[in-house]
N, C-alpha and C positions, 0 to 999 in steps of 0.2 A: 411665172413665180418671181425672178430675177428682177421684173419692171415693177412686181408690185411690191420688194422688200427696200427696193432703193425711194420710192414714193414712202415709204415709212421711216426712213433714216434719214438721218440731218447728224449736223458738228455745231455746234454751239460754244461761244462762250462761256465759261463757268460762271464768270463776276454776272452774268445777265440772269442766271437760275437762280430760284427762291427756293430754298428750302422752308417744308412746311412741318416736319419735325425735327426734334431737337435728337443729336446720337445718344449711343451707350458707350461709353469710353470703352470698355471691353472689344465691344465687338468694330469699334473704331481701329481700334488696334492689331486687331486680326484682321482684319481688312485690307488695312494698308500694308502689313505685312506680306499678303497673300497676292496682291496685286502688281506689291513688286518684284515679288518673287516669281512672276511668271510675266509681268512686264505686259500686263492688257490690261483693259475694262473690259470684265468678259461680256457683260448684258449691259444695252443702252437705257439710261435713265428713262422713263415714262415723263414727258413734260406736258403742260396744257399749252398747245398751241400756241391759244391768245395772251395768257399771262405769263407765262415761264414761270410758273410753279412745278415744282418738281414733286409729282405726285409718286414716285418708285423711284429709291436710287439716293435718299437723302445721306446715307452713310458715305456712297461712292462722292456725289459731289464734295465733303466734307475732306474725305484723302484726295482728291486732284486739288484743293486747295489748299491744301497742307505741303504736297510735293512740290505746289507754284505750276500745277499743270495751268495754262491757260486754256482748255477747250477740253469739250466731253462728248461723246457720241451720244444722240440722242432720240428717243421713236415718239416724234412729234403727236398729240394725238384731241381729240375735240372732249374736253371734258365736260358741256353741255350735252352731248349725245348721252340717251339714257341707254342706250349700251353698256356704257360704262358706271359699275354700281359702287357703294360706299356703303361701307359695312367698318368694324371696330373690333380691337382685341380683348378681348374678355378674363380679368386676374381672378385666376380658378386655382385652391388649393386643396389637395387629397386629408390635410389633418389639420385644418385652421378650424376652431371651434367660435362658438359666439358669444365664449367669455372672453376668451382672449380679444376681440374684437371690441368687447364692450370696454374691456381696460386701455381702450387707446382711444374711443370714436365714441361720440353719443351716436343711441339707435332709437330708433322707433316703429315696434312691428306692426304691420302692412297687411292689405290682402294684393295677391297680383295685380288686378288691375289698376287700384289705387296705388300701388307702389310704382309699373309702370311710369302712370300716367304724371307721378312726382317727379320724377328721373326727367321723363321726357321736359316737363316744363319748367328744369333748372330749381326745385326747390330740396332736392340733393343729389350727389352725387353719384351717389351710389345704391342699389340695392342687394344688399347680403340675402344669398339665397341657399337654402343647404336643405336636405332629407334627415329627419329624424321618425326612428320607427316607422320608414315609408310614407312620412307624410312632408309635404313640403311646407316650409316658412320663409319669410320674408320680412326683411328688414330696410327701413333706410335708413344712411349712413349720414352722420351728422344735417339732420333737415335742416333747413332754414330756406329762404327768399336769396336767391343769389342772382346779381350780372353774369353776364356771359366770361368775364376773362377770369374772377372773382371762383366761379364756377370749374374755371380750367385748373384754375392754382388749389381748390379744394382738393379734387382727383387726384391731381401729385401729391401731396400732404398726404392725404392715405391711404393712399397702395406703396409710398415711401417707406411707411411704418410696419410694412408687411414684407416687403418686396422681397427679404430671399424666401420666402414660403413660399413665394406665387411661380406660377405659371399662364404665360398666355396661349390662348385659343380662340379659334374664328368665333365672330357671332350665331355661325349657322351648327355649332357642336353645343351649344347651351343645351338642350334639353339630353343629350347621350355623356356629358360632364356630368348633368347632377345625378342622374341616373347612376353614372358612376362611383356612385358616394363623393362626388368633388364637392364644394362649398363654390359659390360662382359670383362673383361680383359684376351686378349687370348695370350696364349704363348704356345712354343715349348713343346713337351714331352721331357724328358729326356733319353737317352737309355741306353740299360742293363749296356753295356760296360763304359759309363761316372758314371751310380751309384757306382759299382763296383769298380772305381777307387779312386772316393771322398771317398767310405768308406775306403778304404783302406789308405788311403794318413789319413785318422782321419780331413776331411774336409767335417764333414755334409753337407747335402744340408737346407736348411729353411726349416719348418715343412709345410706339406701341399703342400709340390714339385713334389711328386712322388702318384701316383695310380695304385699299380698291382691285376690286376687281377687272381686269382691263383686256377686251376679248384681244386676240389675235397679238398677241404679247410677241413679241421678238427677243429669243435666247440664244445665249451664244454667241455673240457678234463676233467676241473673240479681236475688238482695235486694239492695237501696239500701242501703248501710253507714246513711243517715241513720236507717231505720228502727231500725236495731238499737242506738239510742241512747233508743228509747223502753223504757216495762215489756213485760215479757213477753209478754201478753195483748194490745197494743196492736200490737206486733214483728207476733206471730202473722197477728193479723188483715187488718193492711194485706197479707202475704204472700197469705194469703189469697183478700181480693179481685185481687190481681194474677194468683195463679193463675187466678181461674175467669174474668177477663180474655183470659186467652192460652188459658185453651182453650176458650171458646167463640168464639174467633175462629179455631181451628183449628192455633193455636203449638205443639200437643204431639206426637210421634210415638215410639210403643215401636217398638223394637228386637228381632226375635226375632234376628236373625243379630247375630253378633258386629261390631264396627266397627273404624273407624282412624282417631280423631282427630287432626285437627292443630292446635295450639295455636298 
């Protein structure tokens, strides 16, 4: 276990990581507050191998650059492997109605698959979904013909206009949301290849765009921020001894079954 957690850690550079969403000041702030209050990174960033995109951890890298940390612990990982999935957060409200949506957003109702299949080919943003009298409707959200980044900057513009009503949820709770009497704004996943690009180009996407999935996650790492003010090789190695520390004392345990952390 000790050989195969140290093959999934690494210390990296921060100025070499892309971030590929943009923070939420909020929760920017609770974070850094919280990090230095206990003086770790407690979970290593999720990075793509080959690009240094920062696919988990966008907030964290955000406060080690704020502090002037130069280096971030990190669970280097192959983001071509379809192991790893991509999925999206979905702005779902318990009392948003489809007037109030119409006084902000041109709409035009849809049947599912047609609404889908609009969303998917960038010709709106969005599709308003809600239960009335037990029956479902669908809307799309200001249609038109849109580019790809044109498209990204649509979806901010109107979930902006909404945003403290909302709430986010996985793509895979859509059908037990509306069910719930939630109203559901359902959009496209984003794929590897377009994150990959926006990070690169230094073109976030809005926070809350992206959900990956990433098997055999590594939590807890629990690095001393002080370490990662050393070199590289130095970072590494103090991690090091702390790992074969906590597992030879028995601090480690895999997960086959899925879990539910609490923060």
């Amino acid at each position: 276990m000790l050989e195969e957690i140290l093959k999934r850690v690494d210390i990296e550079e921060v100025d070499k990581l892309l971030p590929h969403e943009e923070t939420i000041e909020k929760n920017l702030f609770r974070l850094k507050e919280g990090m230095l209050n206990i003086g770790q990174v407690v979970d290593p960033l999720i990075v793509d191998k080959d690009s240094g995109v920062v696919l988990d951890g966008n907030h964290r890298v955000a406060v080690l650059k704020n502090i002037g940390c130069p280096l971030a612990p990190i669970q280097p990982v192959d983001y071509s492997s379809s192991k790893i999935g991509v999925g999206t957060w979905l702005p779902v409200s318990k009392d948003l109605k489809l007037a109030e949506v119409k006084e902000k957003a041109a709409v035009e109702e849809v049947e599912l698959l047609a609404g889908m299949k609009a969303v998917n080919e960038f010709k709106a943003p969005f599709m308003f979904v809600f239960r009335e009298a037990g029956i479902s409707k669908y809307y799309l959200i200001e249609p038109a013909d849109y580019g790809f980044d044109d498209f990204v900057s649509k979806q901010l513009e109107v979930i902006s206009q909404f945003e403290d009503r909302l709430k986010y949820i996985g793509d895979d709770f859509f059908d037990e949301k509306l069910k719930d009497g939630h109203s559901v704004f359902y959009r496209r996943p984003y794929t590897k290849k377009e994150i990959i690009k926006k990070a690169k180009d230094r073109k976030p996407f809005p926070p809350k765009s992206t959900r990956h999935i990433i098997p055999d996650r590594i939590i807890r790492l629990n690095m001393r921020i002080g370490w990662l003010h050393e070199n590289k090789e130095q970072a590494y190695e103090l991690m090091k001894s702390m790992l074969v520390t906590r597992a030879y004392n028995g601090n480690v345990r895999r997960y086959p079954e899925s879990v539910i952390v609490i923060y």
